[in-house]
CHARMM internal coordinates of N, CA and C (Angstrom, degrees):
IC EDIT
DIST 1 N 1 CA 1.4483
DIST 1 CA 1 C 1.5227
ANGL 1 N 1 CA 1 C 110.92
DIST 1 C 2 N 1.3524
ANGL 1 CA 1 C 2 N 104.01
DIHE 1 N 1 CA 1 C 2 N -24.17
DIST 2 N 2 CA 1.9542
ANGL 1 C 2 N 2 CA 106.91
DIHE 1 CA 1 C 2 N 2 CA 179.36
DIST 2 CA 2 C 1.5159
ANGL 2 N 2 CA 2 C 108.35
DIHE 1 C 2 N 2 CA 2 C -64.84
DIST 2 C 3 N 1.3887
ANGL 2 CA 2 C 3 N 113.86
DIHE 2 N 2 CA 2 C 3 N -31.08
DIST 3 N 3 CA 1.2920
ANGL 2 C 3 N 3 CA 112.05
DIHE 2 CA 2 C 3 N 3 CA 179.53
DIST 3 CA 3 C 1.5227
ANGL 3 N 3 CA 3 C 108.20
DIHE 2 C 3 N 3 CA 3 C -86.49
DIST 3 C 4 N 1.1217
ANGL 3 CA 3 C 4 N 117.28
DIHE 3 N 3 CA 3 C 4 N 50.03
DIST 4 N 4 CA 1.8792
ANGL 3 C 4 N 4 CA 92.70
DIHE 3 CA 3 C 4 N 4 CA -164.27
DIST 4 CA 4 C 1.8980
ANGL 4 N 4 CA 4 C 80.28
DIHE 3 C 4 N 4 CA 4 C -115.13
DIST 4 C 5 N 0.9628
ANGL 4 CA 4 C 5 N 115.80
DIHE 4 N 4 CA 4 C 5 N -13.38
DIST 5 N 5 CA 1.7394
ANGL 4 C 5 N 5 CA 107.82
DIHE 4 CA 4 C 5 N 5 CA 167.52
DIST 5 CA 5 C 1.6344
ANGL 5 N 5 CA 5 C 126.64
DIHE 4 C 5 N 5 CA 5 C -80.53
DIST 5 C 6 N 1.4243
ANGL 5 CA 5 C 6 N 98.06
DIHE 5 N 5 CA 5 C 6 N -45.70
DIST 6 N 6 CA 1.4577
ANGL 5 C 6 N 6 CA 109.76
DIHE 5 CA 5 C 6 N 6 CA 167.60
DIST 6 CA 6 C 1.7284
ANGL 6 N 6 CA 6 C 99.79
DIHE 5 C 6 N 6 CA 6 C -59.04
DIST 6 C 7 N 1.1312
ANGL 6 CA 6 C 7 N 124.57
DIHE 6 N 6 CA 6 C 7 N -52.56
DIST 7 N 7 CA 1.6040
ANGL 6 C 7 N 7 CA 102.80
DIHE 6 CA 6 C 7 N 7 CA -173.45
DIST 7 CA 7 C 1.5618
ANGL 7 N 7 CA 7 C 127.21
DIHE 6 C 7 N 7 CA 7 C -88.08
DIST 7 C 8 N 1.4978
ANGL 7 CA 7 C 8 N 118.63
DIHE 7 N 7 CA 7 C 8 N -1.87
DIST 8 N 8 CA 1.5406
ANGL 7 C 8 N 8 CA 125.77
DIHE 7 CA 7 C 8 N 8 CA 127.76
DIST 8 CA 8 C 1.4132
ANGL 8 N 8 CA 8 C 114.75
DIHE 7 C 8 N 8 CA 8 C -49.61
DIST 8 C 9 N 0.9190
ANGL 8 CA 8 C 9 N 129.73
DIHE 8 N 8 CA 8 C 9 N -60.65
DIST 9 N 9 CA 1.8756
ANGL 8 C 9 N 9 CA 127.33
DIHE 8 CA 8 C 9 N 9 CA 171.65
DIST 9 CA 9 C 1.4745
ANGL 9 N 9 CA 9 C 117.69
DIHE 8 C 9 N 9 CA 9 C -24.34
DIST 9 C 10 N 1.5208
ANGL 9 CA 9 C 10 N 108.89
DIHE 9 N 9 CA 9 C 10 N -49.89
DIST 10 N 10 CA 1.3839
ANGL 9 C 10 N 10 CA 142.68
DIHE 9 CA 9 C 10 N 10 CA -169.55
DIST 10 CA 10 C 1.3953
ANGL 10 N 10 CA 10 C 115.05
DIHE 9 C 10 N 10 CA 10 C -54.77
DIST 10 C 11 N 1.6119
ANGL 10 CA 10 C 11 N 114.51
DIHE 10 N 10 CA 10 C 11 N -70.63
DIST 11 N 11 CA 1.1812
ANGL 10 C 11 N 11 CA 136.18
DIHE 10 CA 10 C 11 N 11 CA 132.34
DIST 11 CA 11 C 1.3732
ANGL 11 N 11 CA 11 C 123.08
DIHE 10 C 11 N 11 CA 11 C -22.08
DIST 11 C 12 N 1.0464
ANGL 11 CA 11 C 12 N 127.08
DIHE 11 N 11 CA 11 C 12 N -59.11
DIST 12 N 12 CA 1.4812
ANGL 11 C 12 N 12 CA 113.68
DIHE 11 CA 11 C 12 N 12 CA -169.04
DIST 12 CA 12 C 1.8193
ANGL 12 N 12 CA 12 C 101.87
DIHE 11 C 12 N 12 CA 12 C -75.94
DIST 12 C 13 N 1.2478
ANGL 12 CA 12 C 13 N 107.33
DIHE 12 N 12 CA 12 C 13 N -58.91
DIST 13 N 13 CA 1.7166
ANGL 12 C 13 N 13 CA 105.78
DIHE 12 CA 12 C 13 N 13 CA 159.23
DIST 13 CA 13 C 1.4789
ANGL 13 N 13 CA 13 C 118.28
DIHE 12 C 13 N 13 CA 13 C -15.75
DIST 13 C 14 N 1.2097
ANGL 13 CA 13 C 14 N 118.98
DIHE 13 N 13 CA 13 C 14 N -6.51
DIST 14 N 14 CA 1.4661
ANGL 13 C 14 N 14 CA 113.88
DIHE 13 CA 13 C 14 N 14 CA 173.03
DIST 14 CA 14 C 1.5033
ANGL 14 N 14 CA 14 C 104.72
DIHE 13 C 14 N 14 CA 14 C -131.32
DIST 14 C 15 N 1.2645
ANGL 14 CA 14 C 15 N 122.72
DIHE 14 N 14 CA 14 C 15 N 15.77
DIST 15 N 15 CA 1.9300
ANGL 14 C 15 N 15 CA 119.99
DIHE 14 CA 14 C 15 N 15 CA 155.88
DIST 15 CA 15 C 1.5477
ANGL 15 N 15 CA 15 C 82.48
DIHE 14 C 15 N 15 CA 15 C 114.58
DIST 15 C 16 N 1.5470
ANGL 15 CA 15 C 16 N 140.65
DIHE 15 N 15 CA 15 C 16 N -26.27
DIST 16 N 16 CA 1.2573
ANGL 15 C 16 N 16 CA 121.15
DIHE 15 CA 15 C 16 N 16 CA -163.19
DIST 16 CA 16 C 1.4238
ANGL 16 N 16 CA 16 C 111.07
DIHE 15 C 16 N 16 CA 16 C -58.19
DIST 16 C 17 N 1.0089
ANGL 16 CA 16 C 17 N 116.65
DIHE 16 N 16 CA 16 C 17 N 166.87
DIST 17 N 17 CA 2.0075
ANGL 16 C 17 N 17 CA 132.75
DIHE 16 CA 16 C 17 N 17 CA -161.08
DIST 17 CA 17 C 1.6949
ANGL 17 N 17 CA 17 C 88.05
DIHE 16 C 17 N 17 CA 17 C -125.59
DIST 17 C 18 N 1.5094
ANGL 17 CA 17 C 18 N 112.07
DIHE 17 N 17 CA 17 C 18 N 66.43
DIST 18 N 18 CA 1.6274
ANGL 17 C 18 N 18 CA 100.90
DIHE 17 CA 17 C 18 N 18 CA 174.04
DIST 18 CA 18 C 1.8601
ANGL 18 N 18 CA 18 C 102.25
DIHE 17 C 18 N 18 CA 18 C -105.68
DIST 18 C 19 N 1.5263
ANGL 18 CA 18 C 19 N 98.64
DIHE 18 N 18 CA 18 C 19 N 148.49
DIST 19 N 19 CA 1.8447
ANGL 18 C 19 N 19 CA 112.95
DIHE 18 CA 18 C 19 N 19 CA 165.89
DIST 19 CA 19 C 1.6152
ANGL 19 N 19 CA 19 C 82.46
DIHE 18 C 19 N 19 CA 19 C -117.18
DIST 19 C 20 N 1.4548
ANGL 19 CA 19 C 20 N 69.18
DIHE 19 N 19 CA 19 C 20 N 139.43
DIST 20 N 20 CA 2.0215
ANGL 19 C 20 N 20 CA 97.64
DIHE 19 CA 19 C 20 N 20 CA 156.17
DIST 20 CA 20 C 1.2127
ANGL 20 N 20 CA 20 C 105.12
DIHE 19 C 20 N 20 CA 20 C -129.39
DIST 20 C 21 N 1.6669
ANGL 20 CA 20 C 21 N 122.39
DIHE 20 N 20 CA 20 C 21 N 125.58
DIST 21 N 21 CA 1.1722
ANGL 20 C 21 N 21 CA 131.35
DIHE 20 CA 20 C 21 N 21 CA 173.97
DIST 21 CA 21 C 1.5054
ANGL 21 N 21 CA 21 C 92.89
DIHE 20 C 21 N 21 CA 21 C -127.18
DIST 21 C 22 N 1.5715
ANGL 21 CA 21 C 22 N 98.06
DIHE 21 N 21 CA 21 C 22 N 135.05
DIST 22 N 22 CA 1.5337
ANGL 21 C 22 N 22 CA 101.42
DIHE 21 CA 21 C 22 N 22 CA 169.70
DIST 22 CA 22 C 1.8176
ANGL 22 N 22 CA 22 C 92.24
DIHE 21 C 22 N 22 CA 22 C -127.23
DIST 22 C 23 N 1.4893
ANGL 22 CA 22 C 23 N 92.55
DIHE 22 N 22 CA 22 C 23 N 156.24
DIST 23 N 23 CA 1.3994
ANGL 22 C 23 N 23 CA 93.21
DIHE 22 CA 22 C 23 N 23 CA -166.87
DIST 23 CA 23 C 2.0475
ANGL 23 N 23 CA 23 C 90.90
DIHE 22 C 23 N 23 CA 23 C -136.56
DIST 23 C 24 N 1.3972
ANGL 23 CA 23 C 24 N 124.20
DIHE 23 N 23 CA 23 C 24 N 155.09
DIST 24 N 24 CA 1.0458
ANGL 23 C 24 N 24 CA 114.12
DIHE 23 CA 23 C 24 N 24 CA -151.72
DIST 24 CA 24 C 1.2790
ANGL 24 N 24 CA 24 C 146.52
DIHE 23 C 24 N 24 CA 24 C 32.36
DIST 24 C 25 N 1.3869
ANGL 24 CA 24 C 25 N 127.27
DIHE 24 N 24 CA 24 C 25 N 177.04
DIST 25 N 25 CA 1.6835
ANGL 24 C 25 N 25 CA 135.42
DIHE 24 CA 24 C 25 N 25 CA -153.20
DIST 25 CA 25 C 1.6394
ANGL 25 N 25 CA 25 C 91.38
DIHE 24 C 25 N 25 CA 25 C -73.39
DIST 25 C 26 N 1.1711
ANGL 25 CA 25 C 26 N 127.75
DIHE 25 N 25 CA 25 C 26 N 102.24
DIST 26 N 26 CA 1.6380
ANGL 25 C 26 N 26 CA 110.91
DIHE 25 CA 25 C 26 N 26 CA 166.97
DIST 26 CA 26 C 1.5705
ANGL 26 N 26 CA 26 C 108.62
DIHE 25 C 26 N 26 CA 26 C -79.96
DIST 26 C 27 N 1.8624
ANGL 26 CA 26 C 27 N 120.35
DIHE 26 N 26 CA 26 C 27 N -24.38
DIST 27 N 27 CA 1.3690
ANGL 26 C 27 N 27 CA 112.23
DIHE 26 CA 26 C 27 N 27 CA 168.48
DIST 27 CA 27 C 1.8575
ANGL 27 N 27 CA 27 C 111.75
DIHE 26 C 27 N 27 CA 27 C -48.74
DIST 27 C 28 N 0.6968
ANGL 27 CA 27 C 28 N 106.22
DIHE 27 N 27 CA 27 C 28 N -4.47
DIST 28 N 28 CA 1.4218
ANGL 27 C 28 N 28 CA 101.27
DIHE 27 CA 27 C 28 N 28 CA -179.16
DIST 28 CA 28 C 1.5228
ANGL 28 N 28 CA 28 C 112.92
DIHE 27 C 28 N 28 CA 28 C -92.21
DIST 28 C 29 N 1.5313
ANGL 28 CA 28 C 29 N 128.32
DIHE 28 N 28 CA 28 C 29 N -16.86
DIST 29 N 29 CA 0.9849
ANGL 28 C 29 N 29 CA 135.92
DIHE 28 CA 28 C 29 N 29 CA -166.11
DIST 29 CA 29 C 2.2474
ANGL 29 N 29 CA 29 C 103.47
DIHE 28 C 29 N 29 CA 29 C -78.76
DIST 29 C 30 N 1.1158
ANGL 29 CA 29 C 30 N 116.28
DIHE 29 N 29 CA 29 C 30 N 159.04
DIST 30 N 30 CA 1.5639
ANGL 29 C 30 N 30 CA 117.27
DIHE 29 CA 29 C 30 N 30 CA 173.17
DIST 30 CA 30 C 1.4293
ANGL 30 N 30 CA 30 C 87.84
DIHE 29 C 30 N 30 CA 30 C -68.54
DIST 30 C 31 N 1.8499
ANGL 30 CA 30 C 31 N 93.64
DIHE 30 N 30 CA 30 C 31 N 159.38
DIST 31 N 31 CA 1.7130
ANGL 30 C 31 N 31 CA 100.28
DIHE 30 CA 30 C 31 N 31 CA 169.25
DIST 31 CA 31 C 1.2356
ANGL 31 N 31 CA 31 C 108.21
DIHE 30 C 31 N 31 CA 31 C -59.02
DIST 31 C 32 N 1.4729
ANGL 31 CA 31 C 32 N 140.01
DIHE 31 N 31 CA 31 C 32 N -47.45
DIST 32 N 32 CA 1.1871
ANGL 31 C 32 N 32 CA 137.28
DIHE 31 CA 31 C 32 N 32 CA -103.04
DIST 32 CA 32 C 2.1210
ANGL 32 N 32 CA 32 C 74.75
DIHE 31 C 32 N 32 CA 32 C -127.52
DIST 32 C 33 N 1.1581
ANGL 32 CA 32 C 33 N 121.42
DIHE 32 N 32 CA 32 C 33 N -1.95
DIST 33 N 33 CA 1.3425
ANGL 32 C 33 N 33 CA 120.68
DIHE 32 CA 32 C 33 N 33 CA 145.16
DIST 33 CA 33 C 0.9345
ANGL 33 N 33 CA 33 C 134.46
DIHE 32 C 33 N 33 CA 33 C -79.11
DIST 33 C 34 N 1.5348
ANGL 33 CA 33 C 34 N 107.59
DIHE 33 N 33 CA 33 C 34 N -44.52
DIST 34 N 34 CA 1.6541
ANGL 33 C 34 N 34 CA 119.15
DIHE 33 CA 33 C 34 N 34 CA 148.17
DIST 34 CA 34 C 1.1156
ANGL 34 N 34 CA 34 C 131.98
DIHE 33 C 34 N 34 CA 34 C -13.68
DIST 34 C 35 N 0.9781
ANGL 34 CA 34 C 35 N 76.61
DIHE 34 N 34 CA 34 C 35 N -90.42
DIST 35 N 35 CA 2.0721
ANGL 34 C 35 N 35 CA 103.77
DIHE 34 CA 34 C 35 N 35 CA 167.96
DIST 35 CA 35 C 1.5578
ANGL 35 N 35 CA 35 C 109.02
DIHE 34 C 35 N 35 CA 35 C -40.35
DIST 35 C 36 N 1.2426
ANGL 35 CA 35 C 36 N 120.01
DIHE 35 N 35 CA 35 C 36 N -66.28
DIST 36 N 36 CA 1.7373
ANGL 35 C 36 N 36 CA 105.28
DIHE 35 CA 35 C 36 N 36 CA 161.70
DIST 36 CA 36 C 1.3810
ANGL 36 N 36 CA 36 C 126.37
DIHE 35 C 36 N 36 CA 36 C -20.23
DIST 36 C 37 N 1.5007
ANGL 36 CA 36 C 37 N 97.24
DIHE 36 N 36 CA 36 C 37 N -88.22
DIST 37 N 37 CA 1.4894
ANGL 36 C 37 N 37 CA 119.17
DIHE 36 CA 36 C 37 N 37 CA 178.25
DIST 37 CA 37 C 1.5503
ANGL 37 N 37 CA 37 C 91.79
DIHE 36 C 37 N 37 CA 37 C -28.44
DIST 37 C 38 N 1.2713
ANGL 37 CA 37 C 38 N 130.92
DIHE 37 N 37 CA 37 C 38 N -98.75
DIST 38 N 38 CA 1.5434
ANGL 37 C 38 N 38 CA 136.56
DIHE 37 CA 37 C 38 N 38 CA -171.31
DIST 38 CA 38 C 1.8727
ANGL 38 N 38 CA 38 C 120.51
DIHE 37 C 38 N 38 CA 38 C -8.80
DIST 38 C 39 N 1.6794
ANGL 38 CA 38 C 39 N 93.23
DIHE 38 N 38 CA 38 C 39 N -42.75
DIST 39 N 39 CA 1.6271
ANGL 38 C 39 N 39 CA 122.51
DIHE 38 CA 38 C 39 N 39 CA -166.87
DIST 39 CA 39 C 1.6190
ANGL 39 N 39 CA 39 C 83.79
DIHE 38 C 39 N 39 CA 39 C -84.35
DIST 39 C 40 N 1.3549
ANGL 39 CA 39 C 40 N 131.14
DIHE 39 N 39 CA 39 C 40 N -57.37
DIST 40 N 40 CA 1.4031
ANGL 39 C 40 N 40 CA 111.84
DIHE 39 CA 39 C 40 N 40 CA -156.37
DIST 40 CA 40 C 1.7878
ANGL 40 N 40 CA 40 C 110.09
DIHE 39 C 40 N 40 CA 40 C -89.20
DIST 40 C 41 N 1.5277
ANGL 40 CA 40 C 41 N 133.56
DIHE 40 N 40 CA 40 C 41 N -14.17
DIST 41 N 41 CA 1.0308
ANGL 40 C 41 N 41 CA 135.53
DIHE 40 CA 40 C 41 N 41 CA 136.22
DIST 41 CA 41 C 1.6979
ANGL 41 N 41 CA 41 C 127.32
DIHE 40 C 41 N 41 CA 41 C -39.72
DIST 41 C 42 N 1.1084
ANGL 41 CA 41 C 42 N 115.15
DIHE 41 N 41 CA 41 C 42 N -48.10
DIST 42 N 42 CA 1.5355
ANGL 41 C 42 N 42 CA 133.29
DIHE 41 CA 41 C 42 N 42 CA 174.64
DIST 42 CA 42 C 1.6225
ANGL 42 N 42 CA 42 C 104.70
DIHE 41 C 42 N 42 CA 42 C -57.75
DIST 42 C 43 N 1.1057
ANGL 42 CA 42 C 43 N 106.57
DIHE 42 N 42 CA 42 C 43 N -43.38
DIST 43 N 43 CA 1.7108
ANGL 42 C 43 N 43 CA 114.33
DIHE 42 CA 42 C 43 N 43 CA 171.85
DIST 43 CA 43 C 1.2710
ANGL 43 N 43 CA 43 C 119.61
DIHE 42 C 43 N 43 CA 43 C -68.52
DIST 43 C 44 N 1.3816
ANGL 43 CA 43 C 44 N 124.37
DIHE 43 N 43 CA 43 C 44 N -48.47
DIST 44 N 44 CA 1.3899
ANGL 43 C 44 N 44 CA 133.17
DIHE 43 CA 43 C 44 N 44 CA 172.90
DIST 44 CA 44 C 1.3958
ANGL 44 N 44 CA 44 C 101.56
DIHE 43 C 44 N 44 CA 44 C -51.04
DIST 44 C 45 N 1.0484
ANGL 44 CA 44 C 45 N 98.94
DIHE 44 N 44 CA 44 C 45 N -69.42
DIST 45 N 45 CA 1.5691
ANGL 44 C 45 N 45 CA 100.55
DIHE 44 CA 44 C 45 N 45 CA -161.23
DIST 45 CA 45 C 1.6608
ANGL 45 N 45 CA 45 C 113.78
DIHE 44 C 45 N 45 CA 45 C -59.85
DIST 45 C 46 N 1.6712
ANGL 45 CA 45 C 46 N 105.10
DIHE 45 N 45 CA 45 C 46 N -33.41
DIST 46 N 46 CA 1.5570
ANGL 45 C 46 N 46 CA 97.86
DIHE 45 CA 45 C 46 N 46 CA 155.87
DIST 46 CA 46 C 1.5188
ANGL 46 N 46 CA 46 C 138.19
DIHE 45 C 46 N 46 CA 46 C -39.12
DIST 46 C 47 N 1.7594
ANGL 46 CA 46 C 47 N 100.33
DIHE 46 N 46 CA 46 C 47 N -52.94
DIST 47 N 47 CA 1.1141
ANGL 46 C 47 N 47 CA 115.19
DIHE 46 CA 46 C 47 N 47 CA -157.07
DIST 47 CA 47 C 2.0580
ANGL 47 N 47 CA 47 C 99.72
DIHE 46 C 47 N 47 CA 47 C -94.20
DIST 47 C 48 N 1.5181
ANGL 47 CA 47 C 48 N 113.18
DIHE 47 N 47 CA 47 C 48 N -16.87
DIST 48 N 48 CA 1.1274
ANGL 47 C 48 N 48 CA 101.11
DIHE 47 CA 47 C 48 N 48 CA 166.34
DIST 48 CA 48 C 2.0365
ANGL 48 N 48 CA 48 C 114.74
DIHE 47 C 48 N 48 CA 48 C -76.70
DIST 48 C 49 N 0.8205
ANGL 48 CA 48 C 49 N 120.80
DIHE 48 N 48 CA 48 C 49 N -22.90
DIST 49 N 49 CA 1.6829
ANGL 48 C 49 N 49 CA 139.96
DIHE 48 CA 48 C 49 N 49 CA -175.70
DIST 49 CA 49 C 1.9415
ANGL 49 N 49 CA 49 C 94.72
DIHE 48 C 49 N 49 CA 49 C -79.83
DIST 49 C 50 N 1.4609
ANGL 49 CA 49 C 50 N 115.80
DIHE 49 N 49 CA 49 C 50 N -50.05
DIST 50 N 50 CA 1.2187
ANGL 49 C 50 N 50 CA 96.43
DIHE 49 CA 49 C 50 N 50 CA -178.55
DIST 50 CA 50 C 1.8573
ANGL 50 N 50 CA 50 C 117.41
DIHE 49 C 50 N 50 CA 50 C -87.73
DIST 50 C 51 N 1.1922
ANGL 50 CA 50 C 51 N 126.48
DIHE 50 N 50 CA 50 C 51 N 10.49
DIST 51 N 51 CA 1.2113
ANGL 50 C 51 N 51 CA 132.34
DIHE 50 CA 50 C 51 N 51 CA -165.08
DIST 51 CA 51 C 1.4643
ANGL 51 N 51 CA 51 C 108.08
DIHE 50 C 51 N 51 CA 51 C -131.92
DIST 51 C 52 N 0.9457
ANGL 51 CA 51 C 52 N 119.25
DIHE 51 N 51 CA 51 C 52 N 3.99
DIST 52 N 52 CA 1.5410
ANGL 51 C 52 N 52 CA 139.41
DIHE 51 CA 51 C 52 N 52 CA -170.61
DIST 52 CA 52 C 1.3793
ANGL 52 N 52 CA 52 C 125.87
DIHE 51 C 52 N 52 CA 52 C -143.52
DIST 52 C 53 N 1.6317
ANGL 52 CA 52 C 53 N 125.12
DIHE 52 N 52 CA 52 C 53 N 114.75
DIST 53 N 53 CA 1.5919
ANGL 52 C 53 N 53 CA 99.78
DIHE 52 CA 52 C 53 N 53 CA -172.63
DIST 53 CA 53 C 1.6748
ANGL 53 N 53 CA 53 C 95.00
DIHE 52 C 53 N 53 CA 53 C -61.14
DIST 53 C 54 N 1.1583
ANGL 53 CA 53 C 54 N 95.84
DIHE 53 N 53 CA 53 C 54 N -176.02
DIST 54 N 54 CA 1.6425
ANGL 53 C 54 N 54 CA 135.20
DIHE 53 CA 53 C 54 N 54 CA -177.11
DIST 54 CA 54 C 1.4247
ANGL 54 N 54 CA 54 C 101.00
DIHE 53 C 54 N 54 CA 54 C -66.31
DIST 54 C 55 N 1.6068
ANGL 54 CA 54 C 55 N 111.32
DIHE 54 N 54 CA 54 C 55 N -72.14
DIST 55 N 55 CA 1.2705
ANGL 54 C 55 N 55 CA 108.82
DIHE 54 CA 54 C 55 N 55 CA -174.06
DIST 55 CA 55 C 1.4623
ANGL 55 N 55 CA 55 C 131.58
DIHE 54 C 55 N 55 CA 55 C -67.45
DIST 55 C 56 N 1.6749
ANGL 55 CA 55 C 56 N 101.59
DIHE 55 N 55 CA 55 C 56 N 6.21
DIST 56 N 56 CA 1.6731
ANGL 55 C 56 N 56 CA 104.47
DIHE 55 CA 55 C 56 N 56 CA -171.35
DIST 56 CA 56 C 1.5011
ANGL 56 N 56 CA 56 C 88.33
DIHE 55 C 56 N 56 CA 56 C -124.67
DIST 56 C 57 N 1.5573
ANGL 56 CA 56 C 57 N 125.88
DIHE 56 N 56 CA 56 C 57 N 23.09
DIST 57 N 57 CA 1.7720
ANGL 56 C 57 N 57 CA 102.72
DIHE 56 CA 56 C 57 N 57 CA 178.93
DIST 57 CA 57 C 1.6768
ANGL 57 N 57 CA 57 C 98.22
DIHE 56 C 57 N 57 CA 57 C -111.49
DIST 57 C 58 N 1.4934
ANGL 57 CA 57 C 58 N 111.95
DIHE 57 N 57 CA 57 C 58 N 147.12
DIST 58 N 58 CA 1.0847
ANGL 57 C 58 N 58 CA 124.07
DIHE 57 CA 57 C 58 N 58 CA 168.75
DIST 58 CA 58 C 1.7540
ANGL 58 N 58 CA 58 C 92.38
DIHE 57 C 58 N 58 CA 58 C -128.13
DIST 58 C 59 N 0.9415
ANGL 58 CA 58 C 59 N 103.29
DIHE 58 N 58 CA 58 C 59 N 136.81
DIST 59 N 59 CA 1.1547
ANGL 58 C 59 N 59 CA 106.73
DIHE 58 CA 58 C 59 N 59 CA 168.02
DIST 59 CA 59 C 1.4310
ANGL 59 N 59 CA 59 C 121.08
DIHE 58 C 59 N 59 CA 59 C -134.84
DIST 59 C 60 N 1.4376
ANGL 59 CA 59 C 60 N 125.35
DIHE 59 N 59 CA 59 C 60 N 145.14
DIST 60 N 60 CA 1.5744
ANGL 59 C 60 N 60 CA 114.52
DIHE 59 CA 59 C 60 N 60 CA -176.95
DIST 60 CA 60 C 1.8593
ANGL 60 N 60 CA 60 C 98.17
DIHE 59 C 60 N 60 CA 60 C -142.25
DIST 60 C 61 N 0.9759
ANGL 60 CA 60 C 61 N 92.77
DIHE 60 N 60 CA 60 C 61 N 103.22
DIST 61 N 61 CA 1.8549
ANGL 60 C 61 N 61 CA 113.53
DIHE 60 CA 60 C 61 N 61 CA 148.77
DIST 61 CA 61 C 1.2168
ANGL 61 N 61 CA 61 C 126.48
DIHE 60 C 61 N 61 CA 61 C -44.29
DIST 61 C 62 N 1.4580
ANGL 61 CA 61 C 62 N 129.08
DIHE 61 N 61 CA 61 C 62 N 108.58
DIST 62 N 62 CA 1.6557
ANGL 61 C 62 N 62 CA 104.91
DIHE 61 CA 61 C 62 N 62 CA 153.54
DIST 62 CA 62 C 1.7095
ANGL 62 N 62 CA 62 C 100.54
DIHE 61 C 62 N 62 CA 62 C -125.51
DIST 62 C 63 N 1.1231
ANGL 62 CA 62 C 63 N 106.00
DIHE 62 N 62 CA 62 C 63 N 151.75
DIST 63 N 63 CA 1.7412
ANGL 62 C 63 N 63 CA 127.87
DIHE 62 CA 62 C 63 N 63 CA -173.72
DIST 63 CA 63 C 1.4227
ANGL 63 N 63 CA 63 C 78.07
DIHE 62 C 63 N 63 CA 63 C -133.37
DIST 63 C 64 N 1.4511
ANGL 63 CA 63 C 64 N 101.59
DIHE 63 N 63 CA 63 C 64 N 107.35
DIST 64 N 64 CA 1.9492
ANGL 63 C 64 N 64 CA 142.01
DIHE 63 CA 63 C 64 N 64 CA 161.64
DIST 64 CA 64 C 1.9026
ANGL 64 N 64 CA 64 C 90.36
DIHE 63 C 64 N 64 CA 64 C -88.02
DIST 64 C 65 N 1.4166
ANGL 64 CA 64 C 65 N 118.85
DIHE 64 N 64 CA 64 C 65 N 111.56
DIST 65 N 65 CA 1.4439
ANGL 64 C 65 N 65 CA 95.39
DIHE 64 CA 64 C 65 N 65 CA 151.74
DIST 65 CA 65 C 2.1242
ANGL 65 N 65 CA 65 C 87.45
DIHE 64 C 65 N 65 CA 65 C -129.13
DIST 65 C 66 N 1.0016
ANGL 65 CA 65 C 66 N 127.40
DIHE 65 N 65 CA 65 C 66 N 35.50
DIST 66 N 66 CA 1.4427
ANGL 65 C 66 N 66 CA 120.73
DIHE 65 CA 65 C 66 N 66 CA 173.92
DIST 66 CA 66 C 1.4956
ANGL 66 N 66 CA 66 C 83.34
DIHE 65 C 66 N 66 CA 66 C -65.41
DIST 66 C 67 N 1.4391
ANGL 66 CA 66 C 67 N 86.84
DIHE 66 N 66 CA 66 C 67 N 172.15
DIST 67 N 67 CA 2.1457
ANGL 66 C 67 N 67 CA 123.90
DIHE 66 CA 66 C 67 N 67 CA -167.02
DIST 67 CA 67 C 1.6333
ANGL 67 N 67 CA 67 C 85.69
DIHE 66 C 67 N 67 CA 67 C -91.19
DIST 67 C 68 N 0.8749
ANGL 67 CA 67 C 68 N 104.22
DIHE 67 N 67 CA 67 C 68 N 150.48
DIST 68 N 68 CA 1.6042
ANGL 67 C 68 N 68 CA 119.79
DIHE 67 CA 67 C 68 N 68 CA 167.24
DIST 68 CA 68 C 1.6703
ANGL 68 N 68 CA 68 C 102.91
DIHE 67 C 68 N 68 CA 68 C -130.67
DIST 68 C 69 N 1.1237
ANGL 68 CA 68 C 69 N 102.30
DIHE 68 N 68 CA 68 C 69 N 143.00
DIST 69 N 69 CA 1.5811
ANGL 68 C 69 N 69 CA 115.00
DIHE 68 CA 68 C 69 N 69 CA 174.58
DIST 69 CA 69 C 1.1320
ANGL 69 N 69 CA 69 C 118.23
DIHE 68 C 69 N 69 CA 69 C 171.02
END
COOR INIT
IC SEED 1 N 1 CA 1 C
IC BUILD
């Protein structure tokens, strides 16, 4: 999840129009949720960059890790 800014950076370095909003404690999340989240962002943003020109993607992220109950 520490990298989840550096690889928005990444992305945008190539014209993409990405927001990352994270909303609640994700330190609170297991690593190995982490690590998901990170893996299934990395995909989005792949698959919006490869399915979309460049100059027409906006893309916006949100990573929800608030408590529900």
């Amino acid at each position: 999840m520490d990298g989840l800014p550096a690889l928005v950076e990444r992305f945008r370095s190539t014209g993409a129009d990405v927001t990352l909003i994270v909303e609640g404690d994700v330190a609170r999340l297991a690593r190995d949720d982490r690590a998901g989240v990170y893996r299934i962002v990395q995909e989005a943003l792949t698959n919006a960059i490869k399915h979309a020109p460049v100059a027409a993607t906006q893309t916006r992220l949100t990573v929800d890790a608030a408590p529900r109950g």
